[in-house]
C-alpha positions in Angstrom: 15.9 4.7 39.4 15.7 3.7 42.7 14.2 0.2 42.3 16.8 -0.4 39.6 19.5 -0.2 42.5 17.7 -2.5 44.4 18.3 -6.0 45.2 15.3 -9.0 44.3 12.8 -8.4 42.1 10.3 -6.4 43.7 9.3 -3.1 42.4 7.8 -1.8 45.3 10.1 0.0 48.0 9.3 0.6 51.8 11.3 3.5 51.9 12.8 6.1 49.4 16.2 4.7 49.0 17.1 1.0 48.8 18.3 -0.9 51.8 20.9 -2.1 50.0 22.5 -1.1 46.9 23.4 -3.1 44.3 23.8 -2.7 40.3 23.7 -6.2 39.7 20.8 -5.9 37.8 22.7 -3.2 35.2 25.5 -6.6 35.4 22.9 -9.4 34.5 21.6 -6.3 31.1 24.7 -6.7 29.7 25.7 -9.7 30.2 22.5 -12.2 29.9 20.2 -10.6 27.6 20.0 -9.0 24.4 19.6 -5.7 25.2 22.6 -4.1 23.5 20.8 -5.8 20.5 17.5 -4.1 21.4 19.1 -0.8 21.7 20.9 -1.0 18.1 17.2 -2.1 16.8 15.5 0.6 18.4 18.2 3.2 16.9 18.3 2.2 13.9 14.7 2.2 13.1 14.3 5.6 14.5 17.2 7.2 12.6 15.4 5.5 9.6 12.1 6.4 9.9 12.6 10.0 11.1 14.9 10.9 8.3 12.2 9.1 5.8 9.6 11.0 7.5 11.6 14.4 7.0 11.9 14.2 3.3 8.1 12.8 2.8 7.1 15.7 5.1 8.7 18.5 3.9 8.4 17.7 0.5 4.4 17.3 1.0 4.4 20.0 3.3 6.4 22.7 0.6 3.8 21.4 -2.3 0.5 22.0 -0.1 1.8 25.4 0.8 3.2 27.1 -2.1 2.3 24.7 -5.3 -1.4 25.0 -6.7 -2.1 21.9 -8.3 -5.7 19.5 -9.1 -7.0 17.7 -6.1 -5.2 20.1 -3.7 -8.3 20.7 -1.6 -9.3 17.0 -1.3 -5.7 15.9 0.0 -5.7 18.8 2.4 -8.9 17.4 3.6 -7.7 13.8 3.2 -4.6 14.4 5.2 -7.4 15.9 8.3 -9.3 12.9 8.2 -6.3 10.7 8.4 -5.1 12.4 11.9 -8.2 11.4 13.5 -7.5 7.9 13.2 -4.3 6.2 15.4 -2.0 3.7 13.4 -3.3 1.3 16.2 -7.1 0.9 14.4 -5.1 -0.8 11.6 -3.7 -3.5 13.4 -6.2 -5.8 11.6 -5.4 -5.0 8.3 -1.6 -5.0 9.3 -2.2 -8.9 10.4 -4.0 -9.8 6.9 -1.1 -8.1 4.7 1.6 -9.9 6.9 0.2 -12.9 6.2 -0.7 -12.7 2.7 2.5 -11.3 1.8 4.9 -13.0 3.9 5.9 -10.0 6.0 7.0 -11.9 8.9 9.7 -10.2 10.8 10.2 -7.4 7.6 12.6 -4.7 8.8 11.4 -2.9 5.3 7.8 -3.2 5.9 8.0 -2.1 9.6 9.8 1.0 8.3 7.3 1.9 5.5 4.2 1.7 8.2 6.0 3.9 10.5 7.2 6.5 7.6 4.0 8.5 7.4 2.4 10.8 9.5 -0.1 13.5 8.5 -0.3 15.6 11.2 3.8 16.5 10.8 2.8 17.0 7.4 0.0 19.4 9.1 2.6 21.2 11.3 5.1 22.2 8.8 3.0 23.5 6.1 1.6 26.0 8.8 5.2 26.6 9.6 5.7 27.5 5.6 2.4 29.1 5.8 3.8 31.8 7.9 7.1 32.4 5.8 7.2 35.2 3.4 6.1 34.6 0.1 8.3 37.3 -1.6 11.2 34.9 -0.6 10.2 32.2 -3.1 9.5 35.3 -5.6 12.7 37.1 -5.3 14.5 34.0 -5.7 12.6 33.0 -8.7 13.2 36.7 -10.3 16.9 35.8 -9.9 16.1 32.2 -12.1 15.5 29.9 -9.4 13.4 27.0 -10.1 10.8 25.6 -7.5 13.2 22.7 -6.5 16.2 25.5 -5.8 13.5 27.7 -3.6 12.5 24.3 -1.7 16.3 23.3 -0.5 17.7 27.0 -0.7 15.4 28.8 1.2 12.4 26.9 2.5 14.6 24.1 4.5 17.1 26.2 6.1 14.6 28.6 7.1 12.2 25.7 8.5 15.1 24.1 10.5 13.5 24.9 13.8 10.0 22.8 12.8 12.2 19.8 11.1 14.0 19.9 14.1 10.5 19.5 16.1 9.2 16.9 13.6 12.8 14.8 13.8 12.4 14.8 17.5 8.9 13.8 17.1 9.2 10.7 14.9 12.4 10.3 17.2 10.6 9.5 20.3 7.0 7.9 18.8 9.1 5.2 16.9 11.5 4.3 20.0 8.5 4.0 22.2 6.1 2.0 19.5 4.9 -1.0 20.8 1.9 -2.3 19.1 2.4 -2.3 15.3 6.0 -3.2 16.0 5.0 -6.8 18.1 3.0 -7.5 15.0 5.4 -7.6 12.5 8.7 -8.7 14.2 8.9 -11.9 15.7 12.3 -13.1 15.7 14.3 -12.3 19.0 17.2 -10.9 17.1 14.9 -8.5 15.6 13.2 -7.0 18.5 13.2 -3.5 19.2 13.5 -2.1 22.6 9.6 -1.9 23.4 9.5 -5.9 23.0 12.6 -6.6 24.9 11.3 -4.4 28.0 8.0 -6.3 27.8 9.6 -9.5 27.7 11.1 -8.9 31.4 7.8 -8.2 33.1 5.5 -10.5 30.5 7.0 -14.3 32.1 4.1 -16.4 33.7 6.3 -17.5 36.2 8.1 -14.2 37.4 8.1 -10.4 36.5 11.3 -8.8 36.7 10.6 -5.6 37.5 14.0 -4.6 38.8 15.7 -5.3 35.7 12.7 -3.8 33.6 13.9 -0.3 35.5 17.6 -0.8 35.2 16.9 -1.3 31.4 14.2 1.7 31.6 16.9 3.9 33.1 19.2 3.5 30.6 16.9 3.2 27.4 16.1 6.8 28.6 19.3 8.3 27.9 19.5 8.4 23.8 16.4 10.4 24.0 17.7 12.5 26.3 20.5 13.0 24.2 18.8 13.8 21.4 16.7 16.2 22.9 19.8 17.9 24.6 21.3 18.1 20.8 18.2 19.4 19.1 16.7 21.6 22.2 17.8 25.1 20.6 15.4 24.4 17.7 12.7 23.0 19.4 11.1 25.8 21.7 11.5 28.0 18.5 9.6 25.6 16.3 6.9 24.2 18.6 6.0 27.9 18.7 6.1 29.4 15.4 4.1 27.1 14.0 1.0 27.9 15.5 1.0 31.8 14.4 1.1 32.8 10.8 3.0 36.1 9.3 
């Protein structure tokens, strides 16, 4: 925060507080680069991906905790396996498919990589683990099907642990660097990872002041989100880990 008031270029600071003020840098954001741009990106492909990663998860979650079904077991075991490797050892394959299939700069594409995740899948089905089973029962006595149980009684009662999961996805996308330099290329398209590197990536100077006057402020929509969602979350990080 402090550097981002500063005046030059250096990141460094002799003392605590600037010797002079100056929100120049928070001028040259707005008006010389394209980080309103980056910022819509970056929302956009959060609010995207988290809300495709809510119905994916719960829906996968509901049918590994209450449906018995073939092959059960072995995605259980498949979806363990998957969280010990990061998106990041795919990069690779990400590069051949790109290329092969002229994915170059693919909002879609980014958004389909991004969508999964099995360890939220993980975390919600030992949230439903822990709910009552004579819920689902007494609901059925009184003619509901399994769909009706799902959206009447499972996701209302989950709120807390989609809340968690939202928040999650949320902050993992906005922050995602790697996979997302891969497959957009285009300035226009940049999220707000890429623009942020671009300020401290030039061979000729690194603008570090005006990489932490656009930190600051990229900071804010995940505080706000967090501030918005924060009655859920203490409740759902925790009731997850206990069942009954």
């Amino acid at each position: 925060v402090m550097s981002s008031f500063s005046a030059g270029d250096s990141f460094f600071l002799s003392s605590l507080f600037p010797e002079k003020f100056s929100v120049e840098h928070y001028v040259t954001l707005f008006r010389e680069t394209d980080f309103t741009v980056w910022v819509w990106n970056s929302l956009k492909f959060c609010v995207i991906v988290a809300t495709i990663q809510l119905v994916i998860t719960s829906l996968a979650a509901y049918a590994f905790a209450r449906l018995r079904f073939i092959g059960r077991k072995y995605g259980l075991m498949s979806l363990l396996v998957l969280q010990v490797f990061p998106n990041s050892m795919a990069v690779a394959g990400y590069y051949i498919l790109i290329y092969r299939f002229g994915l170059v700069d693919s909002s879609l594409a980014l958004i389909f990589v991004l969508a999964g995740s099995a360890y939220n899948i993980w975390l919600l089905k030992s949230y439903i683990d822990g709910l009552p089973v004579e819920l689902d029962e007494a609901a059925m006595v009184d003619g509901a099907n399994q769909f009706q149980v799902f959206y009447k009684i499972i996701i209302p009662l989950a709120m807390p642990q989609l809340a968690v999961i939202f928040l999650f996805s949320f902050i993992a996308t906005y922050s995602e660097y790697v996979i997302t330099s891969i497959f957009l290329q285009t300035p226009g398209k940049m999220t707000l990872a890429l623009g942020l590197q671009s300020f401290i990536s030039d061979q000729f100077a690194a603008h570090w002041t005006l990489f932490s006057a656009a930190a600051v402020i990229s900071s804010l929509p995940i505080m706000i989100v967090f501030m918005c969602l924060q009655r859920f979350i203490q409740s759902g990080l925790v009731a997850g880990g206990v069942k009954g």
